[in-house]
N, C-alpha and C positions, 0 to 999 in steps of 0.2 A: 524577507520571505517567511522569517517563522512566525509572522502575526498573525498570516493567511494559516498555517498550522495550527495556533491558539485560538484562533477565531471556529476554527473547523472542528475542535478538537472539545470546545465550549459548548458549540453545537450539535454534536455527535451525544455529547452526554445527555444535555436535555433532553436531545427526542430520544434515548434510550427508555426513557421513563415514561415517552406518549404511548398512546394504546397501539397496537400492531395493526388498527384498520386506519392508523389515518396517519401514520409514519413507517417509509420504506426501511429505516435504520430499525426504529422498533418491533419492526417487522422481522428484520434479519435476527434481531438478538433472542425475540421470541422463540425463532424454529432452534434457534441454537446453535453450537459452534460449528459443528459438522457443514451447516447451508450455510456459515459463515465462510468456513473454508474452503470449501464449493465454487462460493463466488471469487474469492482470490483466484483460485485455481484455474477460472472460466478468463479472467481479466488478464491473467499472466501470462495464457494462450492468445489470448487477441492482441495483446500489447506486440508477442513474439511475430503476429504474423503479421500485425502491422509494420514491423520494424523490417521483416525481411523485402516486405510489397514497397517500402519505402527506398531500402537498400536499390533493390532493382531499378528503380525510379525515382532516383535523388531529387533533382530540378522538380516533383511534382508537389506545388503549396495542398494538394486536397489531400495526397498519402502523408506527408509531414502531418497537417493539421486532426489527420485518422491518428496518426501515432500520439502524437498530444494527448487524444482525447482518450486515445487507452490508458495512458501511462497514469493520467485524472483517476480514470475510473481503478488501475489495479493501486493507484495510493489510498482513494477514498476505501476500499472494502478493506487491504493490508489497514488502516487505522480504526476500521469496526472493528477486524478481526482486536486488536491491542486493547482497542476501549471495552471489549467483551471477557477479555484476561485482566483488566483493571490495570492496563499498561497506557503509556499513550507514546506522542511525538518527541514527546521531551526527554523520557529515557533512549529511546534513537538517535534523536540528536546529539545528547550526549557521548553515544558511546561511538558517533563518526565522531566528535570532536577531541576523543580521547586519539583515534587513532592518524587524525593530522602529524603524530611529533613518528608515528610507523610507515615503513614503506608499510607498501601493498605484501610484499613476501614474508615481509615477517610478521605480519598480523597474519598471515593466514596459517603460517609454520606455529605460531603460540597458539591456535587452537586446539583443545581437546580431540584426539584420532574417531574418528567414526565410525571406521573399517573395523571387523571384528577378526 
């Protein structure tokens, strides 16, 4: 599955560099981070509501295949948003593969507090 990442991740950078009238990635990195974050934001809300419309109606393959298609689209903009910080899949990767030997409780308990 991380080839489909590498291969994404290879192609996301090239067209970073195409002109913004003839690549929608180039296009995004152009307006900047803001419209970058924007589109996460936009993809993370449709994922949410596909998932609850999905919930509701389990047995349905067209709500399933709607949620598929969100979770695509809120991976693909989350990995512009990274290749636009000069980040990419592989530090993600990483650091789910750091937290395989942690529960789930205590990775989140070793986080830094964010409450003030």
């Amino acid at each position: 599955m991380s080839d489909v990442l590498t291969q994404l991740a290879a192609i996301l950078e090239e067209r970073k560099q195409a002109s913004p009238d003839s690549s929608y990635v180039a296009s995004l990195h152009h307006k900047g981070l803001n419209k970058i974050l924007e589109k996460v934001g936009e993809e993370a809300t449709e994922a949410i509501i596909a998932a609850k419309d999905l919930d509701a109606d389990p047995e349905s393959a067209k709500l399933r295949q709607e949620l598929v298609g969100e979770a695509a689209d809120l991976w693909f903009h989350s990995l512009v948003m990274l290749s636009h910080l000069g980040l990419g899949s592989d530090e993600v990767l990483e650091e789910l593969r750091k937290r395989f030997t942690l529960s789930g409780l205590a990775e989140k308990a070793s986080r830094p507090s964010t409450s003030g």
